[in-house]
C-alpha positions in Angstrom: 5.8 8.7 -4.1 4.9 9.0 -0.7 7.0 7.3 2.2 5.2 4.2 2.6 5.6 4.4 6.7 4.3 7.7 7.0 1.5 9.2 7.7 -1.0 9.6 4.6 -2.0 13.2 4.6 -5.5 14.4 3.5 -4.2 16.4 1.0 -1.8 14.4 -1.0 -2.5 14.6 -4.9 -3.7 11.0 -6.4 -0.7 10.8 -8.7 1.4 10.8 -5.6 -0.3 9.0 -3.6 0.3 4.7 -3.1 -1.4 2.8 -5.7 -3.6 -0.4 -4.5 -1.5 -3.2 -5.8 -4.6 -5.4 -6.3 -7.1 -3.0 -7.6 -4.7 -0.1 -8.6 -6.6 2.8 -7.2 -4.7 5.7 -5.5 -4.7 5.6 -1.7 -6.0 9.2 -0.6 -7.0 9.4 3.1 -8.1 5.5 3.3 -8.8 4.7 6.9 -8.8 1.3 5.6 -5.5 1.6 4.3 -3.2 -1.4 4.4 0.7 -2.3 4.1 2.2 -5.7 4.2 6.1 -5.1 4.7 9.2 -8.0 4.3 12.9 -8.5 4.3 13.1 -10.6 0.6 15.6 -12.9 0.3 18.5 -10.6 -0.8 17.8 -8.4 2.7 15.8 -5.7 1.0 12.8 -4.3 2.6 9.1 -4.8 0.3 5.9 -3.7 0.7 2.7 -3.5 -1.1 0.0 -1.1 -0.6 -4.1 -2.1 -0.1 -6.8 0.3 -0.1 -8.9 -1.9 2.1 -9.4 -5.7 3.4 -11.0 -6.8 0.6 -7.8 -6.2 -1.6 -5.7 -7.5 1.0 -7.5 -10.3 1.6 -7.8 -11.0 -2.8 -3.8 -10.4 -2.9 -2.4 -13.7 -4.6 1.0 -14.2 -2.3 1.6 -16.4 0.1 2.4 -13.7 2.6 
């Protein structure tokens, strides 16, 4: 798994790369690419991963 605050390189291999959690498609050089990072409620850092808007935006959280 990639670092999720890094960089996304161009060459990262699909099975390595983020997966969209909405639509599940690897993230590969996305310029559309989108995080959405939180402290839960025990203190631990989350994120999830969006290819583009349109999966952030159909994400079903109240984040």
């Amino acid at each position: 798994m990639v670092d999720p605050t890094s960089d996304l390189e161009e060459n990262i291999d699909p099975e390595d790369a983020p997966k969209c959690d909405v639509c599940g498609d690897p993230i590969v050089s996305s310029p559309t690419h989108r995080v959405v990072t939180w402290i839960d409620d025990e203190g631990s850092l989350q994120h999830r991963h969006f290819c583009d808007d349109d999966c952030r935006a159909a994400w079903d959280d109240e984040r």
